[in-house]
C-alpha positions in Angstrom: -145.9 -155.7 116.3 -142.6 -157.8 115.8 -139.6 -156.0 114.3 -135.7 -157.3 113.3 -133.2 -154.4 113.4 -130.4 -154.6 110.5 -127.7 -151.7 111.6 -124.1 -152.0 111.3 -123.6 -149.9 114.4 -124.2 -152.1 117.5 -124.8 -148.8 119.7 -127.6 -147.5 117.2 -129.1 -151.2 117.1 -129.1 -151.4 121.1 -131.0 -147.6 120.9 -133.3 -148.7 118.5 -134.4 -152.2 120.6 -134.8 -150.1 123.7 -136.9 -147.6 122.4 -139.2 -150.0 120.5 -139.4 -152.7 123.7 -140.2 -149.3 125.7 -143.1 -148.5 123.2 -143.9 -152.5 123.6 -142.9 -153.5 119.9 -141.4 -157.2 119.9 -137.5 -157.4 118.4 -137.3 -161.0 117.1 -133.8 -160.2 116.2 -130.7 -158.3 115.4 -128.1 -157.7 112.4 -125.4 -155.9 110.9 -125.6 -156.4 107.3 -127.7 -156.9 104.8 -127.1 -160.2 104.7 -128.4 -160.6 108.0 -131.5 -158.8 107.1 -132.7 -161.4 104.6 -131.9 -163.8 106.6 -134.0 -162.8 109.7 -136.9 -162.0 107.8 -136.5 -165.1 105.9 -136.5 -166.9 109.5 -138.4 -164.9 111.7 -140.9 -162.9 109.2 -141.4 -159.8 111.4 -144.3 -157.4 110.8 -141.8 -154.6 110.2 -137.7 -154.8 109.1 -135.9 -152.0 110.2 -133.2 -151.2 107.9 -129.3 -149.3 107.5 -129.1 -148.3 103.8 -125.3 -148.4 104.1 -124.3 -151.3 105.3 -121.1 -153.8 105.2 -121.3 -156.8 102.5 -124.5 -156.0 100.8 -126.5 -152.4 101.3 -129.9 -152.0 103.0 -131.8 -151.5 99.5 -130.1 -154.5 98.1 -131.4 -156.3 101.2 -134.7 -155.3 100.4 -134.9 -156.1 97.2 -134.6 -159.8 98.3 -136.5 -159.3 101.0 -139.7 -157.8 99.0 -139.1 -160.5 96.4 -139.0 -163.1 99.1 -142.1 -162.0 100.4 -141.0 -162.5 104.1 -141.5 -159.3 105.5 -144.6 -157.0 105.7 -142.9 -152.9 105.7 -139.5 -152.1 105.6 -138.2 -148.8 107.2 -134.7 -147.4 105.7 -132.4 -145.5 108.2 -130.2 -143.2 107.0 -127.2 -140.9 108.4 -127.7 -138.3 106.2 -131.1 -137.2 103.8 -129.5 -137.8 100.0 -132.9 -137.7 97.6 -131.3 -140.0 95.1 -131.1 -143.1 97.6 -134.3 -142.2 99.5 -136.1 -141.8 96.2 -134.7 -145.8 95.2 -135.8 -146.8 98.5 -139.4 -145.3 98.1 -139.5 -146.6 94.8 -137.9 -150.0 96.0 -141.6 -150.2 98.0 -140.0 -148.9 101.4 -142.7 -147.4 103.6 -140.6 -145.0 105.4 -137.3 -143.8 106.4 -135.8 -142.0 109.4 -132.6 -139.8 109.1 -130.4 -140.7 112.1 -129.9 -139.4 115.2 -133.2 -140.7 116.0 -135.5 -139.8 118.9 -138.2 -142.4 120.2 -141.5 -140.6 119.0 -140.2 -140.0 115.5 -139.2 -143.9 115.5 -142.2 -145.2 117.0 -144.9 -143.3 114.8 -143.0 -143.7 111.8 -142.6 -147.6 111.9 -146.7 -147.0 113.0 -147.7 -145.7 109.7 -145.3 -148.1 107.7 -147.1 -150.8 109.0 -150.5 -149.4 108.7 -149.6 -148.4 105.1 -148.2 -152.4 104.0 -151.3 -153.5 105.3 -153.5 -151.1 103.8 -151.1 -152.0 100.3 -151.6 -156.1 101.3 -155.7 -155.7 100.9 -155.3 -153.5 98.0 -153.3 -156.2 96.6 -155.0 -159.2 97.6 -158.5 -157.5 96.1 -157.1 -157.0 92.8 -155.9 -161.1 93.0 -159.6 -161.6 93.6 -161.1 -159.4 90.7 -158.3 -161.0 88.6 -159.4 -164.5 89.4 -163.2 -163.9 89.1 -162.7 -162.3 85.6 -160.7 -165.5 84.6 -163.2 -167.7 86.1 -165.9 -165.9 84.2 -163.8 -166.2 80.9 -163.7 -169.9 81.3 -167.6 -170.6 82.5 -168.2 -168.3 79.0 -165.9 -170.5 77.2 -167.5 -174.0 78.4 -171.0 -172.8 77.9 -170.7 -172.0 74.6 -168.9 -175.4 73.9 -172.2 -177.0 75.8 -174.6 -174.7 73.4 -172.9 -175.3 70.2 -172.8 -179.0 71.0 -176.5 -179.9 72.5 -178.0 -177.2 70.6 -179.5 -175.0 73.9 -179.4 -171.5 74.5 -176.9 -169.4 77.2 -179.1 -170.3 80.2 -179.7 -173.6 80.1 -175.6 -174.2 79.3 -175.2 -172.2 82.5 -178.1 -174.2 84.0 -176.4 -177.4 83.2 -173.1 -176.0 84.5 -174.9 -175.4 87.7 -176.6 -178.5 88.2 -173.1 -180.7 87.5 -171.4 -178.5 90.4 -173.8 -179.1 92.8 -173.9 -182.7 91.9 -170.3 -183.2 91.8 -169.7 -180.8 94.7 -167.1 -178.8 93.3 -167.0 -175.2 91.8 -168.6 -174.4 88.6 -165.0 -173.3 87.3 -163.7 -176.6 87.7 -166.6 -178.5 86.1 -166.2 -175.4 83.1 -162.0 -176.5 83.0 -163.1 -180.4 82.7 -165.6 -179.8 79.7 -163.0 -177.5 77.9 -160.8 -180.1 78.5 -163.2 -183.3 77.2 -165.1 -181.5 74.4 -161.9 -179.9 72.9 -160.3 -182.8 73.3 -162.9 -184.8 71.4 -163.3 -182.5 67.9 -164.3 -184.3 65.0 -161.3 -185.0 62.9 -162.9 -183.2 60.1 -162.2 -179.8 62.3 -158.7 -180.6 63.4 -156.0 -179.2 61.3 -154.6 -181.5 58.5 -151.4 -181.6 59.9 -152.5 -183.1 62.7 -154.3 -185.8 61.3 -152.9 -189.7 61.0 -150.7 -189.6 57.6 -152.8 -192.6 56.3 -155.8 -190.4 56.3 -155.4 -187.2 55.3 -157.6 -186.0 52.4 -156.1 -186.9 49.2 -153.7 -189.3 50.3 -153.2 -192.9 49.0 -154.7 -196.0 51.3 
């Protein structure tokens, strides 16, 4: 696992780095503010940012904000001098996986940047699943859409549209969503001009007007 450490206390970061080398984590790097911190993970894109919430310049959570947004870092872990349940309740909410309340002791560190990890990649599947449902159902909103336009216009029923989708995808070798996008694209492109709206019609032919 590859870790950055973002602490403004350069005795606290040099604790931190030997307990995670001892525990054989990789640090790829080390700063003391959050502007450091989304610039490491911006750079390096460790597995797991460990993060002071107060900090010099710009504050831990601020950091992560970016960081999150930036998508450049898999679990952040907050570390804090003292438990206050307003700030660890924005950090949870933030997406944080964890935070550790200093003085810290190797086991606590070690198992709880363990489960952070486990947990952002448990959250990354979870995530990248629902992408996947979300794409199928707008793939099968657009097949739906292009085989109707293909019954309506050659007169067929459902299955042979989707049997003519099929047979143009194989022999164009590419999806059937992209041969779908390229008939919505031709057929409602080509309406008669008796079903586009008279606005958009020439001027010199619009019903009722003077040749």
């Amino acid at each position: 696992m590859k870790l950055v450490i973002v602490e403004d206390s350069q005795i606290i970061r040099l604790d931190c780095r030997q307990m995670l080398e001892l525990a054989g984590f990789e640090v790829l790097g080390e700063g003391s503010d959050g502007l450091d911190a989304i610039n490491l993970c911006k750079w390096l894109h460790p597995d797991v940012a460990l993060l002071d919430i107060e900090m010099p310049n710009l504050d831990g959570i601020s950091a992560a904000r970016q960081i999150l947004a930036d998508k450049s870092c898999h679990a952040i872990v907050f570390l804090t001098a003292y438990f206050e349940d307003k700030l660890i309740r924005e950090a949870m909410e933030l997406g944080a996986f964890g935070y550790l309340v200093k003085p810290l002791d190797e086991k606590t560190l070690v198992s709880t940047i363990q489960v952070a990890y486990a947990k952002s990649l448990e959250s990354k599947d979870l995530e990248e699943r629902l992408d996947e449902l979300a794409q199928k159902l707008e793939d099968r909103k657009v097949i739906e859409r292009a085989k109707g336009l293909l019954m309506k216009r050659d007169g067929i029923d459902e299955d042979a549209a989707y049997s003519l989708l099929r047979t143009l995808s194989m022999e164009k070798r590419c999806s059937i969503r992209r041969i779908a996008d390229l008939l919505i694209t031709g057929l409602e492109g080509a309406r008669p001009e008796s079903a586009r709206p008279e606005s958009a019609r020439p001027e010199g032919r619009r019903e009722g007007s003077r040749q």
